[in-house]
N, C-alpha and C positions, 0 to 999 in steps of 0.2 A: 390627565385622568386616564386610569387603566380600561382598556377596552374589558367587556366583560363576557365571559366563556359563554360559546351556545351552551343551551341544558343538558343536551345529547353527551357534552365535550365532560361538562362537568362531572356527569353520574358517573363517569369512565372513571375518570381518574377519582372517586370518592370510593368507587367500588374496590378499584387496585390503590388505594392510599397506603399499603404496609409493601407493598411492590417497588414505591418512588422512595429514590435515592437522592441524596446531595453531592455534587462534584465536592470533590475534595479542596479544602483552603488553598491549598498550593496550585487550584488551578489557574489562576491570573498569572502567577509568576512562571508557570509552565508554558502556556501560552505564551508568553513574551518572551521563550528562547531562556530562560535562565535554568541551567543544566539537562541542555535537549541532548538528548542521544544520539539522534541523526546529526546532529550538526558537530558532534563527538565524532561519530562515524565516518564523517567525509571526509574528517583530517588523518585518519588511521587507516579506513577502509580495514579493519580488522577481516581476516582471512576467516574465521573461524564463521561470522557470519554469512559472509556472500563473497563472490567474485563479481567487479566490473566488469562488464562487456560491452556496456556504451557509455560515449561521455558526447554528451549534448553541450550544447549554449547553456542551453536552462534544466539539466539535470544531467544526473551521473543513473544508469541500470543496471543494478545488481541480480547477478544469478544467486537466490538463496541456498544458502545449504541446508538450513533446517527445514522440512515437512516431507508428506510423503508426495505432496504432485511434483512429479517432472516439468522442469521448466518455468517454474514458482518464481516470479522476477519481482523487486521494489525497485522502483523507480523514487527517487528522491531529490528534490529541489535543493539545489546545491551554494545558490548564492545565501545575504543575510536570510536570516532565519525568519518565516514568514507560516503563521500557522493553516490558513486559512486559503483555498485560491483568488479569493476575491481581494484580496490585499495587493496582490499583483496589478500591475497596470495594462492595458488590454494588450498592448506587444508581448511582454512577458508572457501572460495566460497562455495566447494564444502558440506561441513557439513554447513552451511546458506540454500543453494539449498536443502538439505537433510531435513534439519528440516522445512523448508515450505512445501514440499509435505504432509511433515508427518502430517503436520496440514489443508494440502488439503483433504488430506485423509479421517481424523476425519471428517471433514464440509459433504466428501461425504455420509459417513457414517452414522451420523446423519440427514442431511437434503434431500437426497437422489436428487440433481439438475438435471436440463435439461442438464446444462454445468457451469463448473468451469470456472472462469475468474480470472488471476495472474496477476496486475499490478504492474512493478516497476519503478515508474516515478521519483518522486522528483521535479519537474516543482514548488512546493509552500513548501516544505519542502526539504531541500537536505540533509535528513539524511537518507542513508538506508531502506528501507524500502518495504516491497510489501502487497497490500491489495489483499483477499483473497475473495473473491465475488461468493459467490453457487447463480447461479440466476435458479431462479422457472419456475415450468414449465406454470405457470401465470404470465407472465414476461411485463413489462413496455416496452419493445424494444426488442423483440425474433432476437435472425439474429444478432445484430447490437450491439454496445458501447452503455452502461447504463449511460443515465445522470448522473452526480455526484451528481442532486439533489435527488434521490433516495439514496444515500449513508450520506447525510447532513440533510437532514432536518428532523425532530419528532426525539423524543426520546422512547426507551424502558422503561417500567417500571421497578423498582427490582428485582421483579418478576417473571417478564418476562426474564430480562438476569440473572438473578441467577437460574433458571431452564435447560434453556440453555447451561449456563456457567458447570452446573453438568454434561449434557449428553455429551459434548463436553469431559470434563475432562474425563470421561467414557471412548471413545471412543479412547482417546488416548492413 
């Protein structure tokens, strides 16, 4: 039997009911890895997206090339395809956990932020994953959640993430 909403919980969402959305059909079979991107990406590692700069036990770290922060890193779970962290068994987790910091680390290192920001969503990709965001102390939104168009739109030159991509490797 379904547990039943506090009244508080309910009024919310009857007020915003034209606001709630449905996942899309295809999200079972996305979730279960059938035509994941990341897991596309690991075998390519397409250049256009990012540059390696670590490769863990339990993930590979990508310098992105697209947005505008410096130093915009994914970190991406590299073995089978797992949406979820808690799919992992606690050794796994815990060395995935380990080697993300280690590549927070490096970001702080090199870029020297106001503050680090670790996201691990998966809401448009559900493959493992955490993005690694050193925001400046010049910041689009200080205080608050960085639009994702600052992480999506322009691109870096070669250049520009192969210099990067060096002091990063450096630093780790």
């Amino acid at each position: 039997m379904a547990q039943a909403l506090p009244p508080w919980k309910m009024a919310w969402m009857d007020a915003d009911a034209e606001l709630w959305k449905s996942w899309q059909d295809s999200w079972p079979d996305q979730k279960a890895g059938h035509g994941c991107p990341l897991c596309a990406f690991l075998t390519t590692e397409d250049p256009r997206w990012g540059l390696r700069v670590f490769e863990g036990r339990h993930l590979n770290g990508y310098l992105w090339r697209p947005g505008a922060i410096a130093g915009y890193c994914v970190a991406i779970w590299k073995h089978h395809h797992v949406a979820e962290p808690t799919e992992l068994d606690d050794d796994a987790a815990a060395g995935y956990w380990l080697e993300v910091l280690r590549l927070g680390r490096a970001l702080e290192t090199v870029y020297q932020p106001a503050k680090m920001n670790y996201q691990t969503l998966g809401n448009a990709v559900p493959h493992l994953h955490t993005h690694l965001i050193p925001r400046p102390w010049r910041d689009p939104a200080p205080h608050g959640p960085l639009p994702w168009t600052y992480l999506d739109d322009g691109l870096r030159t070669d250049e520009v993430l192969d210099a990067a991509a060096q002091r990063l490797r450096a630093a780790i």
